[in-house]
C-alpha positions in Angstrom: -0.4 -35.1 -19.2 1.6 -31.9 -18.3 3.2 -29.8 -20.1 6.0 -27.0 -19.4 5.4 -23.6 -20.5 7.2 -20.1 -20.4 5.3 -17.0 -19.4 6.7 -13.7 -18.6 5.6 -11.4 -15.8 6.1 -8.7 -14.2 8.5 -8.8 -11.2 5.5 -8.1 -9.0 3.7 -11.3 -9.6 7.2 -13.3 -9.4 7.6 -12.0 -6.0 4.0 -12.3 -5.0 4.4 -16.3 -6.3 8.0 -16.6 -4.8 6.5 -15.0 -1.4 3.2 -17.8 -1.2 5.6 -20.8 -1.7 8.3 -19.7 0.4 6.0 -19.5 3.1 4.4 -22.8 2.8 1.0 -21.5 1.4 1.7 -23.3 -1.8 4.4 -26.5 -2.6 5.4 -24.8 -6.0 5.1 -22.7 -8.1 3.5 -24.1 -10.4 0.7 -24.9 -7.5 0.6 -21.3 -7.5 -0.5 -20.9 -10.4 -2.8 -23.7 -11.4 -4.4 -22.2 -8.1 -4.8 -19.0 -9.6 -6.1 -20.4 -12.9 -9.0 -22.2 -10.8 -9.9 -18.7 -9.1 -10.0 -17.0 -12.5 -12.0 -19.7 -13.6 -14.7 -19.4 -11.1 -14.7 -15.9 -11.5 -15.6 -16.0 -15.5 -17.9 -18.7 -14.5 -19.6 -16.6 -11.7 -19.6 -13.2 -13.8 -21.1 -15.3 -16.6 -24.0 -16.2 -14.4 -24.6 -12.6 -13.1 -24.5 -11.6 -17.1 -27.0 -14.6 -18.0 -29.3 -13.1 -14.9 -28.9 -10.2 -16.2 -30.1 -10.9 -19.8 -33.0 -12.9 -18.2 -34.6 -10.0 -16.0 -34.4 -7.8 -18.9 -36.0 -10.1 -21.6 -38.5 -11.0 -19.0 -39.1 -7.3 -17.5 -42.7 -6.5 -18.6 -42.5 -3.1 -18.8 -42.7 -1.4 -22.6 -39.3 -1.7 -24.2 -37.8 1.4 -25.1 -37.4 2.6 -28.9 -33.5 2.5 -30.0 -33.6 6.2 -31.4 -35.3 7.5 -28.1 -32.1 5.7 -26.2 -29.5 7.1 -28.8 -31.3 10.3 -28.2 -31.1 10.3 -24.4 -27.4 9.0 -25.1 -26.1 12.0 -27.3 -28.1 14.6 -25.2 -26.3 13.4 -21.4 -23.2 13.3 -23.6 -23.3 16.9 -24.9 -24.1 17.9 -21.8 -21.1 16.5 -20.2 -18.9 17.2 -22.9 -20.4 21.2 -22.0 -19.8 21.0 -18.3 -16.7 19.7 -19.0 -15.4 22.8 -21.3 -17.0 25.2 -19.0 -15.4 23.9 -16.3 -11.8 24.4 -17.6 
């Protein structure tokens, strides 16, 4: 079943879905937009693999894992440093 909603956007977007149908690219607008639903949903889908991927070669890296407080430590160090540079830099 469909179902009519109202969204608000930014004039931009309007003419960039006005533009697609008036050329023929797309018979409405809401075409146009159930289109760019099914890109956005391949691209969660697709950055949710790369993330799940990610996790995996991590959990199954064999190396040593590395201590939280020696990470935190590295962490605060690079940041002071930067935060330094930064001042002296001004």
């Amino acid at each position: 079943m469909n179902e009519k909603i109202s969204i608000s956007l930014p004039s931009q977007m309007v003419d960039a879905i006005r533009s697609r149908v008036e050329t023929g690219s797309y018979a409405s607008t809401s075409e146009v937009m159930r289109a760019a639903l099914r890109a956005l949903d391949r691209e969660e889908h697709i950055l949710d693999q790369v993330a799940d991927a990610k996790i995996r070669e991590a959990l199954e890296d064999p190396r040593s894992a590395i201590p939280a407080d020696e990470v935190f430590d590295r962490l605060e160090r690079l940041h002071a440093a930067r935060v330094k540079s930064n001042s002296n830099g001004s």
